[in-house]
C-alpha positions, 0 to 999 in steps of 0.5 A: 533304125540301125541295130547296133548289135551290126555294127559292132558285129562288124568290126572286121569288115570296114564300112560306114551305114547307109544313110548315115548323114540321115540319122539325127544326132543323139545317142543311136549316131553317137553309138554307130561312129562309136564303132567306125575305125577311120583308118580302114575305110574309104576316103568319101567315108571318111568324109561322110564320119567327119560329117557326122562327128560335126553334126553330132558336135553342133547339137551338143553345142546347142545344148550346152548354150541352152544349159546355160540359158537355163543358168542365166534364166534360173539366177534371173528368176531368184533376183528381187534387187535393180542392182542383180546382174543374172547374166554376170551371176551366170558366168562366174557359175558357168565359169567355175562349173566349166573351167573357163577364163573370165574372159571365155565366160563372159564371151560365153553367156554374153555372146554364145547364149544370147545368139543360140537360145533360140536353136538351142531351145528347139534342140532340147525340145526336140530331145524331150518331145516338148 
């Protein structure tokens, strides 16, 4: 493990981690590029931070989809009638809790949710030791 106190100690020397692409995503990666200045390092360092920024963004990602799985299943486990529509509940609340067009909501949950439940699942368990 990296100690942060390094990094930020090492603010007038620029430089990226060993074995940066090697850390998984969350708050300790998070927390390294945190404290990486792009415009003082080395063109392949700059790729090797882009690299990192994505891999956190697509964790993220999968996470916020597994969020709103949760949304879709929690609406669908309150619903007695035939007629109760979770998933069209679900993106008018994800809708209004993310600022998102009607259109964006409905590509969210329809489509977003739908394809990543299942990764994001294995995210979030592997975030909480599930």
């Amino acid at each position: 493990m990296l100690d942060l106190g390094d990094v930020a100690a090492g603010e007038d020397a620029p430089w990226v981690p060993c074995g940066l692409d090697e850390i998984p995503p969350g708050p300790e990666l998070a927390a390294i590029l945190w404290h990486i200045d792009v415009r003082r390092i080395s063109g392949y360092d700059r790729v090797v931070v882009m690299r990192a920024h994505q891999h956190l963004v697509s964790h993220y990602t999968a996470l916020l989809y597994a969020d709103m799985a949760a949304v879709v299943e929690a609406l669908d486990d309150h619903s007695n009638s035939p007629d109760w529509d979770a998933a069209e509940s679900a993106a008018v609340e994800i809708r209004a809790a993310l600022h998102l067009t009607r259109r964006g909501a409905d590509a969210e949950v329809g489509g977003g949710v739908g394809v990543a439940v299942a990764s994001a699942a294995g995210a979030r368990d592997a975030r909480f030791g599930w």
